[in-house]
C-alpha positions as CSV (number, residue, x, y, z in Angstrom):
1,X,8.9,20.5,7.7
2,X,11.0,19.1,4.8
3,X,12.4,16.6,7.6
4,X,9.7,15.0,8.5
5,X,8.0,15.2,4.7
6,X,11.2,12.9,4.2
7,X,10.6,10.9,7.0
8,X,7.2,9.9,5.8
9,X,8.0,9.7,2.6
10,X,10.7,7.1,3.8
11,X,9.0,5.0,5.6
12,X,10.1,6.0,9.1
13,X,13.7,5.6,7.8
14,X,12.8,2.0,6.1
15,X,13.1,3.4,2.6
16,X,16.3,3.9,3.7
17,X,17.3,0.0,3.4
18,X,20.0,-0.6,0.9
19,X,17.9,-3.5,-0.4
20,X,14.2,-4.0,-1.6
21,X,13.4,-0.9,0.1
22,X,9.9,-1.2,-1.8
23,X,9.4,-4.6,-0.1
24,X,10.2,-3.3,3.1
25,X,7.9,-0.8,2.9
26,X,5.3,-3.0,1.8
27,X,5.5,-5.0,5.1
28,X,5.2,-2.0,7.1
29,X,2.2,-1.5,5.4
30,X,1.3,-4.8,7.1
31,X,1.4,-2.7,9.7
32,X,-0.8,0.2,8.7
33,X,-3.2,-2.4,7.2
34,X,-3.5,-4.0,11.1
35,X,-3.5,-0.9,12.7
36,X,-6.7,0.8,10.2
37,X,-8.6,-3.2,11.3
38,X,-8.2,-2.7,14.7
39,X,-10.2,0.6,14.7
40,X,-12.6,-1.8,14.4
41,X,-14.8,0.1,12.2
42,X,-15.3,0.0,8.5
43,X,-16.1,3.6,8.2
44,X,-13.0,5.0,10.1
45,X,-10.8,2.1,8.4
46,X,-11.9,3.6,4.7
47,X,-11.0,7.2,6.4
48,X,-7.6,6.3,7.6
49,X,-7.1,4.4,4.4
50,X,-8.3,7.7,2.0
51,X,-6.4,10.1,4.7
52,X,-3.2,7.4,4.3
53,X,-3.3,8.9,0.2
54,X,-3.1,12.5,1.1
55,X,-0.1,12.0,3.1
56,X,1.5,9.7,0.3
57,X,0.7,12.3,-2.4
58,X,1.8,15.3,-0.2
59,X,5.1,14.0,1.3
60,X,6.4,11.7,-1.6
61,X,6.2,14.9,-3.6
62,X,8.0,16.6,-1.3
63,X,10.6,13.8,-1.0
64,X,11.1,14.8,-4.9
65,X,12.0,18.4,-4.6
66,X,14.2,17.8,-1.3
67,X,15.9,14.8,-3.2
68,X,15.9,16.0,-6.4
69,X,14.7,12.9,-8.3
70,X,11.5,11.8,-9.8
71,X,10.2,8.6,-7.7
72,X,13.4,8.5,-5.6
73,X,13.5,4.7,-4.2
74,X,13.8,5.1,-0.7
75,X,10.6,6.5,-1.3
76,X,8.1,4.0,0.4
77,X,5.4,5.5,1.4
78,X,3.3,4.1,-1.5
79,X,3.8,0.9,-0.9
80,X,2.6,1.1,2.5
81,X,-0.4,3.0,2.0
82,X,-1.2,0.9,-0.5
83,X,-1.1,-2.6,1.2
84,X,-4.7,-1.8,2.9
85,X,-5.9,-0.9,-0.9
86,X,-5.0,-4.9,-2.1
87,X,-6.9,-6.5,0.1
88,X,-10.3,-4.2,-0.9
89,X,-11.7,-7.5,-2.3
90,X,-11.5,-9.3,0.5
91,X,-13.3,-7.1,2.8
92,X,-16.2,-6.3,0.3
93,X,-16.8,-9.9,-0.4
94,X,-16.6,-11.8,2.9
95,X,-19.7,-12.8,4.3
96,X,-19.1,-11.5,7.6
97,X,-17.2,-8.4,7.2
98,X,-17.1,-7.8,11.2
99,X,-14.9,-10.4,12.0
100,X,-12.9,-9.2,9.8
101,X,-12.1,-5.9,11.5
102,X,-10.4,-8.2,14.2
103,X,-6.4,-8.5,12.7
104,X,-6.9,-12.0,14.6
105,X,-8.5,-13.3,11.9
106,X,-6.1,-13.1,9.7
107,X,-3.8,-15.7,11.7
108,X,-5.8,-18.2,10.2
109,X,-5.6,-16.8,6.3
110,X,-1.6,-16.5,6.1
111,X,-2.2,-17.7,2.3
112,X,-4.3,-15.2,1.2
113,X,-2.2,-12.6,3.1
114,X,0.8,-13.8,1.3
115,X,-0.5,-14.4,-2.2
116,X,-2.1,-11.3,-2.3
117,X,1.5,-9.5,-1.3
118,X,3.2,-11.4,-3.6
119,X,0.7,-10.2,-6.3
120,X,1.4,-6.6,-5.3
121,X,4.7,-6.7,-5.7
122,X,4.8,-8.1,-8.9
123,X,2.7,-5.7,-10.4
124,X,4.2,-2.8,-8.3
125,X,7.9,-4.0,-9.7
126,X,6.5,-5.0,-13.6
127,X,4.4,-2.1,-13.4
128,X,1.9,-3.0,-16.7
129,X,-0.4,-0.9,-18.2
130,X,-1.6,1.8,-16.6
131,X,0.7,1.5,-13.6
132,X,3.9,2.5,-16.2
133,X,1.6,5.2,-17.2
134,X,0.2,6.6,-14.0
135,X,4.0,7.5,-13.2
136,X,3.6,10.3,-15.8
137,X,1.6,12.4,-13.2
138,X,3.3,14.4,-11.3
139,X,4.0,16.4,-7.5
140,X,3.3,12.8,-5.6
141,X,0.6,11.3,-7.7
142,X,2.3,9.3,-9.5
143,X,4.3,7.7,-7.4
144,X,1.3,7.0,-5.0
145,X,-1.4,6.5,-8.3
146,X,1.1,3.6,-9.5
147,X,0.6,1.8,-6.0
148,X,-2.8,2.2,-5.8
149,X,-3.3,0.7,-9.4
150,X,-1.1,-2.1,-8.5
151,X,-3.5,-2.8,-5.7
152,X,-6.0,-2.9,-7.7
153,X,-4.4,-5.7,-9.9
154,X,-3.6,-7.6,-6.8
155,X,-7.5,-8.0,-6.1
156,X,-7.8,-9.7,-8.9
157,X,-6.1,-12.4,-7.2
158,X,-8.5,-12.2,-4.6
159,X,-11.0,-13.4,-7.8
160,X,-9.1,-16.9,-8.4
161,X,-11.2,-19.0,-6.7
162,X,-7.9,-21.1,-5.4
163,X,-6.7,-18.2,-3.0
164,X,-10.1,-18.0,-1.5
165,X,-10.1,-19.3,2.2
């Protein structure tokens, strides 16, 4: 079981990457993100989405004890989990939120998808207040609570009328 806690908690092995292993993970949150839109259905997106925290908070505090570190950085499985989080805004505000449950339509809103990962990993790497706090909490939550509040922030960019397409 501590294998595959540590598997999850890595990523699927990205963690693992010598270099920006947070980044990494982040993309392969892409990849959750697309995955929880092609369901296709707002109710079982916001399910997989709520289920995707449980896992983070279970196996990246496992990945502690079995590592012995607090917030180890191969450690990704915030970052992905988190990725569907950021873009909250988006599919609360849109007109039509149906089309939006088609990963299709994001080929035509690359600018938003980028902008909105850029602002995630900014405030996931300068971590202000209350994401350098959250990290206080312990056995998982804090290493997935700093994400989620990071996500948070990166709505806000969601709010500047300029990234709005």
């Amino acid at each position: 079981m501590d294998t595959f806690a540590l598997w999850i908690a890595q990523g699927l092995g990205v963690g693992r990457i010598p270099i920006a292993p947070g980044t990494f993970g982040s993309l392969l949150g892409f990849a959750w993100f697309f995955l929880l839109l092609g369901l296709g259905d707002p109710v079982l997106f916001t399910g997989g989405a709520i289920g995707g925290i449980a896992l983070s908070i279970w196996s990246a505090g496992r990945a502690e004890k079995i590592l012995g570190k607090t917030d180890p950085g191969s450690v990704v499985i915030d970052e992905i989990i988190a990725i569907p989080f950021c873009f909250a805004g988006l599919l609360l505000t849109h007109r039509d939120s149906a089309q939006l449950f088609h990963p299709a339509y994001f080929q035509n809103h690359i600018g938003t998808l980028v902008a909105i990962f850029i602002a995630f990993r900014i405030f996931d790497i300068l971590k202000p207040w209350p994401i350098n706090r959250s990290q206080r909490l312990r056995a998982g939550w804090g290493i997935t609570i700093d994400d989620l509040i990071a996500a948070a922030y990166a709505n806000l960019i969601w709010l500047v009328p300029i990234f709005r397409t």
